[in-house]
N, C-alpha and C positions, 0 to 999 in steps of 0.2 A: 230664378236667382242666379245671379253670375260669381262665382268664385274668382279672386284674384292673386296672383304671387309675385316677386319682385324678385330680380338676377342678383344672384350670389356670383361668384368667380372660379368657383372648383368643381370641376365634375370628378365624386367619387365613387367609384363601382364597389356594386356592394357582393364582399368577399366573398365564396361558397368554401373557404374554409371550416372545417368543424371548432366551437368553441371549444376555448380552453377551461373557463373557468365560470363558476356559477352564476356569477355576475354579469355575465352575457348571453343567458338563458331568456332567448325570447317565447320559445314554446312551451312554458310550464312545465318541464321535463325536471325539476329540482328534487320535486317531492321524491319523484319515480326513483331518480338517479342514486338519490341519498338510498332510499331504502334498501335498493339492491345492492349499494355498496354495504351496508351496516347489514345484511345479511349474509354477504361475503365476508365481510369481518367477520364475523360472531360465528361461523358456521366451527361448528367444536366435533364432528366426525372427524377419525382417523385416516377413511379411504378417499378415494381421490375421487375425484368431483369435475363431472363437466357441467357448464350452466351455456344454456343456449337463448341469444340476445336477438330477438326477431322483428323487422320490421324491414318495409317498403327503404325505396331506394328515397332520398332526400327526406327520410322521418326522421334524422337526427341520432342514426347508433352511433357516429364517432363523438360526435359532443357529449354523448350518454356516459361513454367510457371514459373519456376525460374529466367529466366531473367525479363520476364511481372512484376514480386512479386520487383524485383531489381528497375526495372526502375518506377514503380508505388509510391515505397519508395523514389526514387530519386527526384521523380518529384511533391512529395507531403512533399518536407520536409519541406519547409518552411511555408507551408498550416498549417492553421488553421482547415483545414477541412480534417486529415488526414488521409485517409480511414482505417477501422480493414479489415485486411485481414484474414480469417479464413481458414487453410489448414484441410479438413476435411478428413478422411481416414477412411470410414467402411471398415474394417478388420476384427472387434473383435466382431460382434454380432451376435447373435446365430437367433434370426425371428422379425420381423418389431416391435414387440415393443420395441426388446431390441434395435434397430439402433433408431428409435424417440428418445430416452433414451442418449443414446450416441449421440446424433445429439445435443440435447438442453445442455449437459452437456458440450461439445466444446464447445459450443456458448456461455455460461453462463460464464466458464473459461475465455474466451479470454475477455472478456467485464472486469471481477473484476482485470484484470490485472493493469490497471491506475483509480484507486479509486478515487483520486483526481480530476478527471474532471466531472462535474458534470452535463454533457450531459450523461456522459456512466455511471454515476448512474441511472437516468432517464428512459434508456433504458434498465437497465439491471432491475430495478423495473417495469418494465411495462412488460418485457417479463418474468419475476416469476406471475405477477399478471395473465398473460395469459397461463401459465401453469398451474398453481391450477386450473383456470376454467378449462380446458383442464382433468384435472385428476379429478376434481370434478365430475363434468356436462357426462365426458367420452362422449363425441357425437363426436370424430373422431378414424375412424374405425381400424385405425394403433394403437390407445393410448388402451395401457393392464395395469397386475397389474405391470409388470417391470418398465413402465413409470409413474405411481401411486406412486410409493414409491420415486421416483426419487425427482419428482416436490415436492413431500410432504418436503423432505428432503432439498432441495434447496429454498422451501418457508419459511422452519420452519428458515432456516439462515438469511431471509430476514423478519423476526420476522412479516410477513403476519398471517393472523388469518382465519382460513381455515373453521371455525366454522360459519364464517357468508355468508350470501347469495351471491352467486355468478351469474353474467350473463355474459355468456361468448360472446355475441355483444357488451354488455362494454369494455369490458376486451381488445377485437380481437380491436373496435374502439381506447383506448384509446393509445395503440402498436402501432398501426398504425399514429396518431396524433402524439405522442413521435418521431417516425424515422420522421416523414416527417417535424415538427416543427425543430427540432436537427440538419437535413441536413447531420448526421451521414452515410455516405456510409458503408456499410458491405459487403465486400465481400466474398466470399465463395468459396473454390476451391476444385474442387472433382477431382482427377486423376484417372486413371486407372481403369476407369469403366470397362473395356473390358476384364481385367483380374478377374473380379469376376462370380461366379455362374450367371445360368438363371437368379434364381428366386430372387440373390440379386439383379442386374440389376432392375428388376421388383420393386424391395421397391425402391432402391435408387431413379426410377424417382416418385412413388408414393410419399416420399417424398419430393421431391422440390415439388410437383405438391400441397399436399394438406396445408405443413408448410413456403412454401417459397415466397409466394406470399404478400410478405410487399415492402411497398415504401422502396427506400436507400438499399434494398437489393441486390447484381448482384450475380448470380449464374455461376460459370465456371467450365463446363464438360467436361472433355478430355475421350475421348474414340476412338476407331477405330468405325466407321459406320457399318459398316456390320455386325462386330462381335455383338451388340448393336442390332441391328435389327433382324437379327435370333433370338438372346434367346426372346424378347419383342415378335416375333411370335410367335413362341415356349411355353410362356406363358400366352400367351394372345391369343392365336391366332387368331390374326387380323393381317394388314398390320404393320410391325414395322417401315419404313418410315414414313407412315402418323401418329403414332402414336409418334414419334421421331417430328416430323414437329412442331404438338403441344403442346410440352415443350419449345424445343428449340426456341428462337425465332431470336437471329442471330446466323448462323452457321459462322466457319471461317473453311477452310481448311487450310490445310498445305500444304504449297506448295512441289510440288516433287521435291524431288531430282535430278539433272541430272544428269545422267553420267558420264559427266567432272568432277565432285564436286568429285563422288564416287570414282573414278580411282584416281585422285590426293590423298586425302585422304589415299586411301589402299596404293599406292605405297611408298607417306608421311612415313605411322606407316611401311610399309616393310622393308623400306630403314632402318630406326631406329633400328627396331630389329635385322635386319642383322649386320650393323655397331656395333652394342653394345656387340653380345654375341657371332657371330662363327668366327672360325677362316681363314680365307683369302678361302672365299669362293667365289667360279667362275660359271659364268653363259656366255652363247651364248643369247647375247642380239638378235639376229633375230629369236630367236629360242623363246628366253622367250615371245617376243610380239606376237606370233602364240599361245602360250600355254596362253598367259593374255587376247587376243580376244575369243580367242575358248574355255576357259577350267575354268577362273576365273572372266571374268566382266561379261557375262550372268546370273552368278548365285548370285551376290552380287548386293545388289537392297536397303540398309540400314547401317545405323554408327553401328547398334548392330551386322550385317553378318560381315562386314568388322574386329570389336573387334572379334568377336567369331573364324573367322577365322584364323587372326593371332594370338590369344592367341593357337588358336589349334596346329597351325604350328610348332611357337618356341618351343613348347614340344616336340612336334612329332620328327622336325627336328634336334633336342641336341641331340637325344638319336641316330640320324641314319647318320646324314647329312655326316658323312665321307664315306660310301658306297652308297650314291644316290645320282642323279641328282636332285640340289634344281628346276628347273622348273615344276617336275615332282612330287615333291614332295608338292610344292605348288599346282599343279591342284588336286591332291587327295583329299590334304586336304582341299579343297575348297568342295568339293562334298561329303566328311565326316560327314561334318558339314552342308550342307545345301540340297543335295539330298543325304541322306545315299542309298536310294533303286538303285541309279546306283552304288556308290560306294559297294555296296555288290555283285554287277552283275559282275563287275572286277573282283573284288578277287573269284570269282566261275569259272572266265570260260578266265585262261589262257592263255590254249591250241587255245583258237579262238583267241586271241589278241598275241600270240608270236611264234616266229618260230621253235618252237616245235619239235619233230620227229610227233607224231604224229596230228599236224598240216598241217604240210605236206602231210602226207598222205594222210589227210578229203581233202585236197583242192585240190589235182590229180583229184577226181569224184566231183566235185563238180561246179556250176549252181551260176555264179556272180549275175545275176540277182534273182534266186530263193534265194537264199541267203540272200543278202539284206533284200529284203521281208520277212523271216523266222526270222532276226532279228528283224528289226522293230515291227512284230506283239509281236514278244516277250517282246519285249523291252516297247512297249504300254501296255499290259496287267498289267503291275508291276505299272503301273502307271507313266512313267517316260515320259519326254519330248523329244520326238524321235529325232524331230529337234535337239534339245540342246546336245543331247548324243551323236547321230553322229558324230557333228561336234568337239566336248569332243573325241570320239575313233580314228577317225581317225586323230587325231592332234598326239593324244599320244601314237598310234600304229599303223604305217604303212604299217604291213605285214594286219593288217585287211583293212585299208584305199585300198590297192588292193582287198581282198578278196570280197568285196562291189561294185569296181571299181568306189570309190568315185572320183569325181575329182573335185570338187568344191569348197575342203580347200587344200591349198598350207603347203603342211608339208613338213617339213625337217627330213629326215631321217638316212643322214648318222654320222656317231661316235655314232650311240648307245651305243656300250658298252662302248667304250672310255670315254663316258656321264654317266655314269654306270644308263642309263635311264630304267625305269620299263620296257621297251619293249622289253630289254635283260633276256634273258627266264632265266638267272641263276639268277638275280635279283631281279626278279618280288613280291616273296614269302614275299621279305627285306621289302619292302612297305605296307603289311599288316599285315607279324606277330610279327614283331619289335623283330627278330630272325637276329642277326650278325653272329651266326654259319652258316647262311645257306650259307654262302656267304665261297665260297673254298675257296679263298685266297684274303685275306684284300687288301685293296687298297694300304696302307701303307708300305706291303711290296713288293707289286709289283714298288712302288716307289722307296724303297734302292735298289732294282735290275736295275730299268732304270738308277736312280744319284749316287748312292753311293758303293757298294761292288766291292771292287775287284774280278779278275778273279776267284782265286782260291775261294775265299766265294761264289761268283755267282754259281759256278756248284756245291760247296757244298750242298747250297738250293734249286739248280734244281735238283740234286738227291734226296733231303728231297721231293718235291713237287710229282716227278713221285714214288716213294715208296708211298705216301699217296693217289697215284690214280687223281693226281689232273693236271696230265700234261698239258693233253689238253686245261684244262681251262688257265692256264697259258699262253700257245701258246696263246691262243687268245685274251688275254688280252692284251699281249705285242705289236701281231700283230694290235692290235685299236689303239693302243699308240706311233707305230711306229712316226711318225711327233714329239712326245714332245719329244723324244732321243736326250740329247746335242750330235754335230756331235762328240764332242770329245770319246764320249761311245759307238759309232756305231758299232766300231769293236772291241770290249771288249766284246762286248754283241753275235756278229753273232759267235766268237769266240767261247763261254760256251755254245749256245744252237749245236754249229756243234760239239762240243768236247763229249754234253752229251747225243744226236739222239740216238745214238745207243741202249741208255738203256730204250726209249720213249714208253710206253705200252698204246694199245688205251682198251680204257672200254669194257666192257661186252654189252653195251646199244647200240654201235655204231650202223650206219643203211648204209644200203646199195648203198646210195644214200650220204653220209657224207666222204667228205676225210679222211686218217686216219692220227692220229696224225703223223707220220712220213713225211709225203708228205705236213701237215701245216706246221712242222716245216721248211720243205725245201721252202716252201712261205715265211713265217717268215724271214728268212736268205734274201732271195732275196728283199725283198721290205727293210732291215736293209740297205744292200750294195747301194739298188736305191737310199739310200739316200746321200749317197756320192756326188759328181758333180765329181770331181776329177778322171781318170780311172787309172791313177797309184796309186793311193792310194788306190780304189777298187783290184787292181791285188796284191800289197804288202798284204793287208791283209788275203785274199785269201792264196797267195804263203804260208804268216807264217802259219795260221791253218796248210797247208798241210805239211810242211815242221817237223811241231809237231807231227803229229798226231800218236796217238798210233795202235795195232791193230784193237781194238773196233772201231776205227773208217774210216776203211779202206771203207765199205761200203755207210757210209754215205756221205764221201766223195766224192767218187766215182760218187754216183748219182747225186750231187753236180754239180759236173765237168760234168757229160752228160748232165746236164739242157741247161748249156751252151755251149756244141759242138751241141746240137740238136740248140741252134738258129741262128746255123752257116751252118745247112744243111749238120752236117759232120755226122758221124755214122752211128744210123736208121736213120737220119733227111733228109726229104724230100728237104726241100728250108729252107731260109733263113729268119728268123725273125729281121730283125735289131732295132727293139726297145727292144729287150730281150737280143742283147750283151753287156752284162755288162761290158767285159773287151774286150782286142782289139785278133785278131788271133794271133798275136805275141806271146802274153802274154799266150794265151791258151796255144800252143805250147809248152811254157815252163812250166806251168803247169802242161801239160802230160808227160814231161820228169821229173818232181820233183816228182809225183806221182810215178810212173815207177821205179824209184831210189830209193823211199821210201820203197815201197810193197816190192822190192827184199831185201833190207835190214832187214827187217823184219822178212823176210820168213826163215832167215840164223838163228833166234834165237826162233819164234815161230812158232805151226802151225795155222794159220789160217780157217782151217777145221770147226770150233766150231762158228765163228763168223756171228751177226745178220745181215741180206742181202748182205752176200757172193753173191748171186745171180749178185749182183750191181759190187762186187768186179773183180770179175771173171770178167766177160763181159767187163769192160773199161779194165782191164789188157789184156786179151784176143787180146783186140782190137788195142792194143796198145806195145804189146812185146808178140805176139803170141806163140812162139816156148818153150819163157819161161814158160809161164801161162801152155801152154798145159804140160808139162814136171811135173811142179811140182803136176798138180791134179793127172794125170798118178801115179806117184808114192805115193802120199796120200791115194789113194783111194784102194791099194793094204792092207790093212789093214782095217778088217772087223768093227771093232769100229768108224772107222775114214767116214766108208759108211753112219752106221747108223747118225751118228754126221752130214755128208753131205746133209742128207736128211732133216733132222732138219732146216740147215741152209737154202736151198733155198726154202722155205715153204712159201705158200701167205694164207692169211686169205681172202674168199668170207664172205658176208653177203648178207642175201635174207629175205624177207619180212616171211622165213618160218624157220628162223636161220642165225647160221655162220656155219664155218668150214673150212676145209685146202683143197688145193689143191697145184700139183707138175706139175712148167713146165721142164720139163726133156728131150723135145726135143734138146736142145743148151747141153745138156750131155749126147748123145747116144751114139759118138764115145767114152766114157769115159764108162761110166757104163751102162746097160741096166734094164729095170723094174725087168726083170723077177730076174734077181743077185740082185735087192737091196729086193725085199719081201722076196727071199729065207734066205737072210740076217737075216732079223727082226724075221721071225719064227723060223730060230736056236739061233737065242740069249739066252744068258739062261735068264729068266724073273726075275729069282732071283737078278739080278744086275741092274735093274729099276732104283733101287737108283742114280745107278750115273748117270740118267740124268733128267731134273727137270720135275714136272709135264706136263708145256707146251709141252715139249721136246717127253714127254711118249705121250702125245697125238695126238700130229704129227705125229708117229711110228703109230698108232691106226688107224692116220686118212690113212696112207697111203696101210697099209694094207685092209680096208677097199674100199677104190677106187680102189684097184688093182682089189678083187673079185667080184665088181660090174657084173651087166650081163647087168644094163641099158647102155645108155650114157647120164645120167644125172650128174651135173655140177659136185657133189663134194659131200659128207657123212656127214650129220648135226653131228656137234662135238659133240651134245648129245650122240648118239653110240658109236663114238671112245671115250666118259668118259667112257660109259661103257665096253668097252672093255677092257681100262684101268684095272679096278676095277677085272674084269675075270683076268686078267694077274698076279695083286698081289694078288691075293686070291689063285692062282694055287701054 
């Protein structure tokens, strides 16, 4: 099933601000939040109170606290007894004395805010009166000269007289009488302890521990646990649990997250961002839920991974999303942002995830089981979660999922390139260097070639693609895409690639073991025409190519037409393949006689001698108007230029894991020419006239000379020698 979405015009990231208000509670934290606000309300003890708010980094304590801070205000509004809620944030102090400093000068602030009530004059007088003593007296081990000048300053506003005798048991009693007479609750809220240093961790709780210990006061700490207990050992070194135990004195957790929440959620903000900003983007929904089990909910565990991911995404994926598959693009980016050490292990290592030339190779000698093993250990070392990676690689590269002979995750692997998914080796690079050159030919226009050019523009830019070297990739694209060709374009298209075969040059890189472009193409054509249902409409388009074709394409035709007399058992064909007849024997028939009609027609205007797999040409003509065919090479071949030109044309390229090079099958033309007439040929040629035939050309001359003087019977002369030969020949 394909999923589709349609371009919105805003891209907007999705905030990692903490909620403010309940109404933007995506994680079911309402229930949680309320309650432990209406337990902080209603708490009716005299003594002071610390409450410790525990939870993972991205589980939502600020949003927890904001709503607590909302419904506290809600539920106190009519109260006479309105709690001050004091949001305290050390941030900004430099060593314990400066946070006591900053601690009493929040709390002094929030108190002169409503002057007119004259409880919170009360308290905000009793707590100056306990500051002087405090800076007076100096008998608590936090208070320096930072918090000296402080209190002095704030005493001298509260027109206190610092000159007279101070006892700071008065002072601490008479504080403490005030909150607990007043009924005044203060609450206190410290977030984010777990994002500060050791050793401020270390003041913040010496702080509540030595200044917070008044009736009406409640203290709430949000931190992660663990994070809080390492620094507290760290610098204390003592246990930082039991050490935590004794501040806190009700803990609350936060509840976890479960999975259902998270996956709703990401899929929630997915679904948004896709709809809003790309344009009619498609997904294989059984493919996405393999790559959302295995590749994106293992590693998303919080509302900040889920934010962080799709904000990574929608950048990532604006800048790429027309040459990759979004499933795929989604698992990266999922393990960019939350395990970079596998995601750097992909983009290093290819050649093991794609089917490579030399992927290929390593896995001819290579031990599924020792292998495995050899990554895993690797893959542990880096520190990564072997589990979680495996079942991450072999979801989103199947040539490794056999390499491993996993079989425990259910991947779907076929339409890779069709999916332009990372595990097609021309692709793979797009994914991590956010480089669209690398990509041979855009998606975009391999689409106006499937829906929109006509004939003549279609082999326009298939002659533009094979000049730029890009043939093959093209074949293969077309060949993945074959299924979305409206049927009306089917022979439009088998049309332009049979009209332009001829001129199809395979790379320098190809291997041994890789069809070559020419023989993809003739797959290509075939699985185009499979697409047909119709076998008169398969044979009509067939007849037209032929009926058109030019000389250039005598050959390729040609072999065309054997594909399909071999799966009739006629020619070389042994038996009969009948899932391979495309058209019916009738129709072959006539066929061979259009051909036949054609080649002689031809023959009356040009020579044929010069053209690419003559070889092909020859043989079905041969095979098929015998007397003719032999007549007209007989007489071509009496003409020394036309030998060398012959030799050129039925030339096969080998490749061997130690090169390439040419070889001559010249048995089917012994009654015609003989070896030993066609080298004597090549060595009285004058070398001076090279030119007129083209590099390729001179090197097939090179190569064939060269296999003549052999004294081995090895296969065929690495084309390195016959360049150099080359090179001896224009130099002389």
């Amino acid at each position: 099933m394909v999923v589709k979405f349609n371009k919105g015009k805003i891209m907007d990231y999705n905030s990692d601000r903490p909620i403010e208000s309940a109404n933007q509670d995506l994680l079911g934290r309402l229930t949680f939040s309320k309650q432990l606000a209406e337990a902080i309300f209603k708490y009716g003890g005299k003594d002071g109170l610390v409450i410790g708010l525990f939870g993972k980094w991205g589980t939502g304590k600020t949003s927890i606290l904001n709503i607590v801070v909302n419904e506290i205000n809600s539920l106190s509004e009519d109260s006479c007894d309105k709690p001050i809620i004091v949001k305290f944030s050390p941030w900004n102090y430099t060593d314990k004395d400066n946070l006591i400093s900053l601690f009493f000068r929040v709390l002094k602030n929030k108190l002169d805010i409503d002057k007119d009530e004259e409880k919170r004059k009360k308290i905000g007088k009793a707590l100056t009166d306990y500051s002087d003593a405090l800076d007076a007296l100096s008998l608590v081990p936090m208070v320096g000269s930072g918090l000296a000048i402080l209190l002095k300053t704030i005493a001298k506003a509260q027109g206190a007289e610092l000159s007279k005798e101070v006892d700071l048991d008065v002072t601490r009693n008479h504080l403490e009488k005030v909150l607990s007479e007043t009924h005044q609750k203060i609450i206190v809220i410290i977030d984010d302890i777990d994002r500060l240093t050791n050793s401020q961790i270390r003041d913040i709780f010496q702080l509540v521990k030595q200044v917070g210990n008044f009736p009406n006061i409640i203290y709430v700490l949000s931190m992660d646990r663990n994070v809080v207990c390492r620094a507290l050992e760290e610098v204390h070194n003592i246990d930082g649990s039991e050490y935590l135990e004794k501040i806190v004195q009700i803990p609350f957790e936060i509840p976890a997250l479960m999975k259902p929440q998270i996956r709703e959620i990401f899929l929630a903000k997915l679904n948004d961002t896709i709809k809003d900003i790309f344009d009619d983007i498609t997904w294989n929904e059984n493919y996405f839920n393999e790559v959302f089990n295995n590749c994106i909910e293992p590693y998303i565990k919080t509302l900040r991974d889920v934010n962080r991911v799709i904000n990574t995404f929608q950048f990532r994926y604006r800048l790429l999303y027309k040459e990759t598959a979004f499933e795929d693009m989604m698992a990266l980016t999922t393990i960019e942002v939350l395990d970079p050490q596998l995601y750097q292990w992909i983009s290093n290592n290819k050649d093991s995830l794609c089917s490579t030339s030399i992927h290929s190779l390593q896995s001819l000698y290579r031990d599924k089981k020792d292998y495995r093993i050899k990554i895993c250990n690797e893959l542990e070392r880096l520190g990564i979660n072997v589990d979680e990676a495996i079942k991450f690689l072999t979801t989103l590269f199947p040539v490794f999922e056999d390499d491993i002979d996993e079989r425990n995750v259910r991947c779907i692997s076929s339409n890779i390139r069709e999916s332009m998914r990372v595990a097609q080796e021309d692709r793979f690079n797009t994914y991590f260097v956010f480089d669209l050159n690398s990509i041979a030919i855009p998606r975009h226009i391999i689409n106006n070639c499937i829906y929109t050019l006509d004939l003549n523009s279609l082999m326009v830019i298939i002659t533009k693609i094979n000049d730029e070297g890009n043939i093959e990739y093209f074949i293969d694209e077309l060949r993945s895409l074959v299924n979305t060709i409206p049927s009306k374009r089917l022979g439009l298209i088998a049309n332009a690639i049979i009209n332009r075969q001829h001129e199809f040059k395979d790379t320098n890189s190809i291997s041994f073991y890789i069809a070559s472009v020419f023989n993809k193409a003739e797959y290509l054509v075939k699985s185009i025409l499979s697409r047909i249902d119709n076998e008169n409409e398969r044979y009509n388009i067939i007849k037209d190519i032929v009926e058109n074709m030019t000389k250039n394409g005598l050959g390729v035709i040609a072999s065309f037409i054997n594909i399909i007399e071999l799966s009739y058992g006629r020619l070389a064909g042994n038996e009969e393949h009948k899932d391979k007849q495309i058209i019916t024997l009738e129709h072959l028939e006539e066929l061979e006689k259009t051909y036949v009609s054609k080649i002689n027609e031809i023959i009356q205007f040009e020579s044929i001698i010069d053209i690419n797999h003559l070889h092909m040409a020859f043989y079905l003509w041969e095979c098929l108007d015998k007397d003719r065919a032999q007549i007209y090479l007989k007489e071509i071949l009496k003409e020394d230029f036309n030998i060398l030109k012959f030799v050129c044309s039925i030339a096969s390229r080998w490749n061997g894991t130690d090169g390439s090079g040419w070889f001559f099958k010249l048995n089917n033309y012994l009654t015609y020419i003989s070896p030993d007439t066609i080298y004597k040929k090549i060595q009285e040629f004058d070398k001076r006239d090279l030119y007129k035939f083209t590099f390729d050309d001179q090197i097939k001359l090179a190569s064939f000379v060269l296999n003549y003087e052999k004294s081995d019977n090895s296969y065929g002369v690495n084309e390195k020698l016959a360049k150099e030969l080359v090179t001896k020949w224009n130099n002389s």
